[in-house]
C-alpha positions as a Python dict, from the first residue, in 0.01 Angstrom:
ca = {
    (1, 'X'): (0, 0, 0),
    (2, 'X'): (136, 225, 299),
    (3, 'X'): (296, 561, 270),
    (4, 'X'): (357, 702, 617),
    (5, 'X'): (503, 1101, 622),
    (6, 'X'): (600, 1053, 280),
    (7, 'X'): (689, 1330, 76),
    (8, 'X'): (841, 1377, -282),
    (9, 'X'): (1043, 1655, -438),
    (10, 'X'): (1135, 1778, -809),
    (11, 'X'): (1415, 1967, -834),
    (12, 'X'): (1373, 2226, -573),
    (13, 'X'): (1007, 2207, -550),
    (14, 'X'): (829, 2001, -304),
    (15, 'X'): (504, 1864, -445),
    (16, 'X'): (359, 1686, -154),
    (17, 'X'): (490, 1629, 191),
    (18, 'X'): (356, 1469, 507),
    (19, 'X'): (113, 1227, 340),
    (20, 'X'): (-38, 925, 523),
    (21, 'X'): (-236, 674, 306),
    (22, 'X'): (-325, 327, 365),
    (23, 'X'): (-520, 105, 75),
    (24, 'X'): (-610, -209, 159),
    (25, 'X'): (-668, -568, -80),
    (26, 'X'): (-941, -521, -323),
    (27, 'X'): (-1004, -126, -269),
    (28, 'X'): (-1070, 111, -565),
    (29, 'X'): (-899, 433, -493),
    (30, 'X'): (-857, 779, -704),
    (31, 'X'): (-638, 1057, -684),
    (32, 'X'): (-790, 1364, -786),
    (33, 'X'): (-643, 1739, -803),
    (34, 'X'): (-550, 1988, -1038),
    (35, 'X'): (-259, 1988, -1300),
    (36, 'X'): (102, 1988, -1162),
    (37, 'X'): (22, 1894, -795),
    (38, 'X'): (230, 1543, -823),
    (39, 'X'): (-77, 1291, -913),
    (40, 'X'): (153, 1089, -1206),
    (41, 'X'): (444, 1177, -1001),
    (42, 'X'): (298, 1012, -670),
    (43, 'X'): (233, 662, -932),
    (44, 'X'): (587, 703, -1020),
    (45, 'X'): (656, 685, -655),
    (46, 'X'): (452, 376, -620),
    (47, 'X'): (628, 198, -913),
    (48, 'X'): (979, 307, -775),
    (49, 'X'): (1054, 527, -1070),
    (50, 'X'): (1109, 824, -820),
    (51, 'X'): (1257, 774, -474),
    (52, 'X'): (1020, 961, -199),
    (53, 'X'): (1211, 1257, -58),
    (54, 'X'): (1085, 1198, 306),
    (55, 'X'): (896, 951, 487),
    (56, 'X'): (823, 576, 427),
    (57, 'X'): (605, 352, 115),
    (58, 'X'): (542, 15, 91),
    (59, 'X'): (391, -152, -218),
    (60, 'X'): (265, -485, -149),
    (61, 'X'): (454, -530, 147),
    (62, 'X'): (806, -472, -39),
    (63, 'X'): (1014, -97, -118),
    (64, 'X'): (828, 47, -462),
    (65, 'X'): (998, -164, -740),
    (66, 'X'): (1056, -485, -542),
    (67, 'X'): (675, -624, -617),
    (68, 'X'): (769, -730, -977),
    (69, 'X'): (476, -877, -1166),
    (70, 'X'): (236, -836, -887),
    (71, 'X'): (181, -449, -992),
    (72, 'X'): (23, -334, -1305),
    (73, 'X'): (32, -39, -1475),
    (74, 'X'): (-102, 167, -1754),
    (75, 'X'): (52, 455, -1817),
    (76, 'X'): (-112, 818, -1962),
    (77, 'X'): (-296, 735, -2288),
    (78, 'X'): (-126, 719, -2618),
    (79, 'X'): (-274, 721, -2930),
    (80, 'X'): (-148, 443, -3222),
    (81, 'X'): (-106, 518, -3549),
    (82, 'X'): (-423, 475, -3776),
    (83, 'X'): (-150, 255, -4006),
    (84, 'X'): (-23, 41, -3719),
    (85, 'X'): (-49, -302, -3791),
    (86, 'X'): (-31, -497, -3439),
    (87, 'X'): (-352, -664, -3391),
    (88, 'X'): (-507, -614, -3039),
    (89, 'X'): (-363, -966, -2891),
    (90, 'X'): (-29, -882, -2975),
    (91, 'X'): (-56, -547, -2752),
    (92, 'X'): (-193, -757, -2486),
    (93, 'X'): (61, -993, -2538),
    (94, 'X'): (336, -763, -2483),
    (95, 'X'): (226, -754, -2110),
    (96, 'X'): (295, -1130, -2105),
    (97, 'X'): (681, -1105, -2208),
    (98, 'X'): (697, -759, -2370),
    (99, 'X'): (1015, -722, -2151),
    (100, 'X'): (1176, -1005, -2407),
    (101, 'X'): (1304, -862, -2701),
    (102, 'X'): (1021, -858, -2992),
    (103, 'X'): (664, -1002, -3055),
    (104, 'X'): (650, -1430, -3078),
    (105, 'X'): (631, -1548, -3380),
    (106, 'X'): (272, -1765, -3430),
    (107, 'X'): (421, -2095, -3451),
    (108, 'X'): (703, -2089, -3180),
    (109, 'X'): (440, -2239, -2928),
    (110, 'X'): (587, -2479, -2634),
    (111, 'X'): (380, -2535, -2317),
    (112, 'X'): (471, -2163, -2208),
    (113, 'X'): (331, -2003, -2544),
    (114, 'X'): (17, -2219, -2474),
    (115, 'X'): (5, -2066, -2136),
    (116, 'X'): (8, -1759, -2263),
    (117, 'X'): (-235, -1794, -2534),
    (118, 'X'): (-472, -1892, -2292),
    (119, 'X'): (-410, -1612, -2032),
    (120, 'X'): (-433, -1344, -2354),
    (121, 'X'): (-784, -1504, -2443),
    (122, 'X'): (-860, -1540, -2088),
    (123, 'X'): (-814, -1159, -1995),
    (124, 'X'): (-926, -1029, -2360),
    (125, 'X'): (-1281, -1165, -2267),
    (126, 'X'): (-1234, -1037, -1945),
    (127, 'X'): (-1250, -662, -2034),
    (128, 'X'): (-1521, -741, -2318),
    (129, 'X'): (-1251, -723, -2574),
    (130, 'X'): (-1303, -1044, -2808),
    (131, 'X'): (-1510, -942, -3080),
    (132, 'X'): (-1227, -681, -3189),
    (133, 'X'): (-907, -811, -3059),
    (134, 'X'): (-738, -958, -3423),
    (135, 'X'): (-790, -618, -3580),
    (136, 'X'): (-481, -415, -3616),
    (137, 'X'): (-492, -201, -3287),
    (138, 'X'): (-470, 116, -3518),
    (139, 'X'): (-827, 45, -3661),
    (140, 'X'): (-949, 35, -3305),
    (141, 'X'): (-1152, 284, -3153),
    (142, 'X'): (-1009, 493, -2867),
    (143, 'X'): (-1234, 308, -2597),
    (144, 'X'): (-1145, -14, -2794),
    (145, 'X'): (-810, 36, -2736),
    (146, 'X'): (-816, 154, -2400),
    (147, 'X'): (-1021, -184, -2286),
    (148, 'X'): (-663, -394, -2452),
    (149, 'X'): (-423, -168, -2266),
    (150, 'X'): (-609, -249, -1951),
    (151, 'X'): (-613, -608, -2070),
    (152, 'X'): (-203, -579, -2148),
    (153, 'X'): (-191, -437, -1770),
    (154, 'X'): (-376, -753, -1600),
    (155, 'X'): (-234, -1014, -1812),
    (156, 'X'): (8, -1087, -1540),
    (157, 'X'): (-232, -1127, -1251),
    (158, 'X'): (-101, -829, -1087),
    (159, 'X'): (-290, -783, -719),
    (160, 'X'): (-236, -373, -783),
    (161, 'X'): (-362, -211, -1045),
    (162, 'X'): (-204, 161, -1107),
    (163, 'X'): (-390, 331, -1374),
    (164, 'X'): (-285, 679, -1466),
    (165, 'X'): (-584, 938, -1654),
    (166, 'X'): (-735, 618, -1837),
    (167, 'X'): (-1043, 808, -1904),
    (168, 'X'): (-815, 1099, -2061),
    (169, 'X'): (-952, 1163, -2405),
    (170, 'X'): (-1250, 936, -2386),
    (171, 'X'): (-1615, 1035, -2502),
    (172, 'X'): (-1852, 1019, -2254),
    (173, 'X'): (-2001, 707, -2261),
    (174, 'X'): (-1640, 576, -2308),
    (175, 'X'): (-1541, 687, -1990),
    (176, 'X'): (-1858, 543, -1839),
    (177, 'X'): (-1798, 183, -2029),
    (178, 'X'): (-1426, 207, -1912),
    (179, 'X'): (-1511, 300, -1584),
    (180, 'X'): (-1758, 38, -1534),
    (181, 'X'): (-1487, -219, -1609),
    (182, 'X'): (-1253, -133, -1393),
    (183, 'X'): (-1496, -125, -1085),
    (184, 'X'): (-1584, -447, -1221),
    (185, 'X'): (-1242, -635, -1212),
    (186, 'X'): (-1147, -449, -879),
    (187, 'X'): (-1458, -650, -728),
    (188, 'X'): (-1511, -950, -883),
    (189, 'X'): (-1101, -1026, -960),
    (190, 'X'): (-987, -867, -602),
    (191, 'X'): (-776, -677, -794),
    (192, 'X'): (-633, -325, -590),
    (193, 'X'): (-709, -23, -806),
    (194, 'X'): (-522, 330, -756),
    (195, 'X'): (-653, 568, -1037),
    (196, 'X'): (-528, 904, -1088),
    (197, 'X'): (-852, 1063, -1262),
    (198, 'X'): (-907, 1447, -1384),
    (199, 'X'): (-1302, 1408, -1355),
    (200, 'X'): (-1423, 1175, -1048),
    (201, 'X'): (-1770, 1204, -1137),
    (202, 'X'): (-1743, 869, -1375),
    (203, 'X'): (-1604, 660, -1106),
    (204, 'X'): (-1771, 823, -802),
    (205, 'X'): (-2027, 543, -717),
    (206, 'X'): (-1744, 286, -738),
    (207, 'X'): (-1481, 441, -539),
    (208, 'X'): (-1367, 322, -174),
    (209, 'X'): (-1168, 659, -76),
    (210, 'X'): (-1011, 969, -255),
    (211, 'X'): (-673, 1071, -231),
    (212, 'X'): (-698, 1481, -368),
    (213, 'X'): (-405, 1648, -386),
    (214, 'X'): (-305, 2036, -361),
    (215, 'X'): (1, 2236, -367),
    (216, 'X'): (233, 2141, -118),
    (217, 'X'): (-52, 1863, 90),
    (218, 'X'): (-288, 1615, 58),
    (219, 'X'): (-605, 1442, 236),
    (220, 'X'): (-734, 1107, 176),
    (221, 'X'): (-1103, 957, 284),
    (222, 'X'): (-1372, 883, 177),
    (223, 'X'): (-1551, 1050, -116),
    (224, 'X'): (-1849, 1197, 130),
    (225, 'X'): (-1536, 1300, 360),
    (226, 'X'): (-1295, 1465, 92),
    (227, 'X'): (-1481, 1604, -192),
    (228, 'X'): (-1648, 1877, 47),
    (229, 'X'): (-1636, 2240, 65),
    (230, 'X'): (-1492, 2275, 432),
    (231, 'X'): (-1199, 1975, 341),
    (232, 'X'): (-1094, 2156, 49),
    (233, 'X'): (-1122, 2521, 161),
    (234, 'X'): (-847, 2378, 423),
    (235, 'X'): (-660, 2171, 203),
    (236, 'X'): (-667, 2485, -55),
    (237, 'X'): (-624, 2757, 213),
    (238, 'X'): (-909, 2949, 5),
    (239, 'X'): (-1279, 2931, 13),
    (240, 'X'): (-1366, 2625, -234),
    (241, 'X'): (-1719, 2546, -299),
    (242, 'X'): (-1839, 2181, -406),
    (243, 'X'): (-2136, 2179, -591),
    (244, 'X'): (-2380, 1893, -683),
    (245, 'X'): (-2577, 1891, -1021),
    (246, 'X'): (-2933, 1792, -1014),
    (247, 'X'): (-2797, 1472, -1211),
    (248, 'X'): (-2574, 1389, -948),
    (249, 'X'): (-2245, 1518, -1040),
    (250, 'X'): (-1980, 1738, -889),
    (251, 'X'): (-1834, 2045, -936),
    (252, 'X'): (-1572, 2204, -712),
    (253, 'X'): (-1563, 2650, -759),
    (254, 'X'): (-1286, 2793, -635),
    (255, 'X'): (-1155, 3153, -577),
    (256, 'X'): (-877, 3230, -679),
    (257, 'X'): (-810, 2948, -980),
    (258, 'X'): (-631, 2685, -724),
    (259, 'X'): (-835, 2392, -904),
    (260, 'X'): (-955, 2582, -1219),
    (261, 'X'): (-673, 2421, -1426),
    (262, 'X'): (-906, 2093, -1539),
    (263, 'X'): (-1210, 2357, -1664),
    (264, 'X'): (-1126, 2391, -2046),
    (265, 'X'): (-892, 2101, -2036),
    (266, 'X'): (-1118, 1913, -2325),
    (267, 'X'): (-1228, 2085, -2527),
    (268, 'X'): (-1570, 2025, -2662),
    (269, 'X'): (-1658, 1787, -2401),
    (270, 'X'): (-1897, 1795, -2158),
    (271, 'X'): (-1819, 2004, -1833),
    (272, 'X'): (-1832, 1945, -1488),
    (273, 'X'): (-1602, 1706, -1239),
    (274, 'X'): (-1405, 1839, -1036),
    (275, 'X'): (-1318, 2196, -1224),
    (276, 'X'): (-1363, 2527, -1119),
    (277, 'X'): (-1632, 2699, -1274),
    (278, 'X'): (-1535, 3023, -1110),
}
C-alpha cells in the first residue's frame, strides 16, 4: 500500500493532506489519533469508498477498490442482538459469498459448498474460534464474537487486512486476546494488517510503524519514532508530553485538549493509551 501527497476532504473540511505512507507485505501497522481527525475515513480511502482529494494511493498494486477479494475488512464493532439466531459459522460464512443473496441452505453442497465448508472450519480454528462457533452468534460473548468477525474478514485469503477500532468495547484482557491474534495471523499467515486503534498500548509490542494522525497532517514511523513528545508537539503545534507507566504503557498529555478526546471515551475502563490526562 502507497499513498504519495495524498490528501482527503469532507465537505469543505480537509482532514489530512500531504501524507506519504508506504506498508510493505506482512507489516502490522496502526493508525492512532484523536476523534474526528480522518482515521475510519483514511480506511474508507483504502477500500475506495471515498476518492482522495489530492495526491496518489495504491492498494495492492491496483486504484482502492480494484483489489477485490485480496482486501479484508472489518468494519467498527456492532453488537448482535442477544435473540439473534445465526450461529457463528454462518457469520463467517457470509464472508465466503455474503455478496450472494441469503445464507446456503445445509444441504445445497456441490464441490464449491465443500470448499467452503472447509475454508470456514479452516479459518474458525484459525482465530481459536471452534469450541463456540455453532452457537447462535447472539449468545456469544463480545470477544467471542469479535474473534468470528475477524474470521468472516480472512475467509477469503485476503493479503490486506483493514481492521477499523476492533478492540472498541472490549474488556481488557479481550483486547489483549484479540490483539494477540491478530499479531499472530499478520506473522505466521503473511497477512498485511492496517489497524485504526484508540489505545496503542495493546498492540504496541506487535506493531511495525504508526501512522498518528492530527488536524489537518500526519507522520508515520516507527512506534519509538512517532509516539514521542518532540514528534507530536510538531505534529500538534502545542507542547504534548508522552508519558510511560512503570508497567510499560503510554500516555500522551497535552495542553490545550488536541488529543484529550479518547480520555473518558469508556467509561469504567481502565485508563491510559494514548489520552490526554491533562
Amino acid at each position: 500500500m502507497s499513498l504519495r501527497n495524498a490528501a482527503v476532504r469532507v465537505g469543505e473540511r480537509t482532514l489530512w493532506s500531504g501524507v506519504d505512507l508506504d506498508v510493505g507485505a506482512g507489516e502490522f501497522v496502526a493508525v492512532l489519533g484523536p476523534n474526528g481527525v480522518g482515521k475510519s475515513t483514511l480506511v474508507k480511502v483504502l477500500l475506495g469508498v471515498l476518492p482522495a482529494a489530492a495526491g496518489e494511493v495504491r492498494v495492492l498494486g491496483a486504484r482502492p477498490g480494484g483489489a477485490g477479494e485480496r482486501v479484508g475488512y472489518l468494519p467498527q464493532r456492532r453488537s448482535f442482538d442477544t435473540s439473534l439466531r445465526m450461529r457463528g459459522t454462518d457469520i463467517v460464512r457470509l464472508g465466503w459469498d455474503g455478496d450472494r443473496w441469503g445464507v446456503p441452505l445445509p444441504g445445497r453442497f456441490g464441490a464449491r459448498g465443500r470448499a467452503a465448508a472447509r475454508r470456514i472450519a479452516e479459518v474458525i480454528e484459525l482465530v481459536g474460534a471452534a469450541s463456540y462457533a455453532h452457537r447462535p452468534i447472539g449468545a456469544c460473548s463480545g470477544g467471542e464474537q469479535q474473534r468470528l468477525l475477524i474470521a468472516q474478514a480472512l475467509v477469503r485469503r485476503p493479503e490486506l487486512l483493514l481492521l477499523d477500532e476492533p478492540l472498541d468495547s472490549l474488556d481488557l484482557p479481550n483486547q489483549a486476546a484479540v490483539a494477540a491474534l491478530v499479531g499472530r495471523i499478520c506473522r505466521e499467515e503473511g497477512v498485511t494488517v492496517i489497524m485504526v486503534a484508540h489505545d496503542v498500548n495493546p498492540i504496541l509490542s506487535r506493531l511495525d510503524r504508526v501512522v498518528y494522525l492530527a488536524e489537518g497532517g500526519a507522520v508515520a514511523g516507527t512506534p519509538a519514532e512517532v509516539i514521542t513528545s518532540e514528534t507530536l508537539t510538531r505534529l500538534y503545534s502545542t507542547p504534548i508530553e508522552v508519558l510511560r507507566t512503570s508497567d510499560g504503557r503510554l500516555v500522551v498529555v497535552g495542553q490545550p485538549e488536541a488529543p484529550a478526546v479518547h480520555t473518558d471515551r469508556h467509561a469504567g475502563r481502565e485508563r491510559g493509551g494514548l489520552g490526554a490526562t491533562g
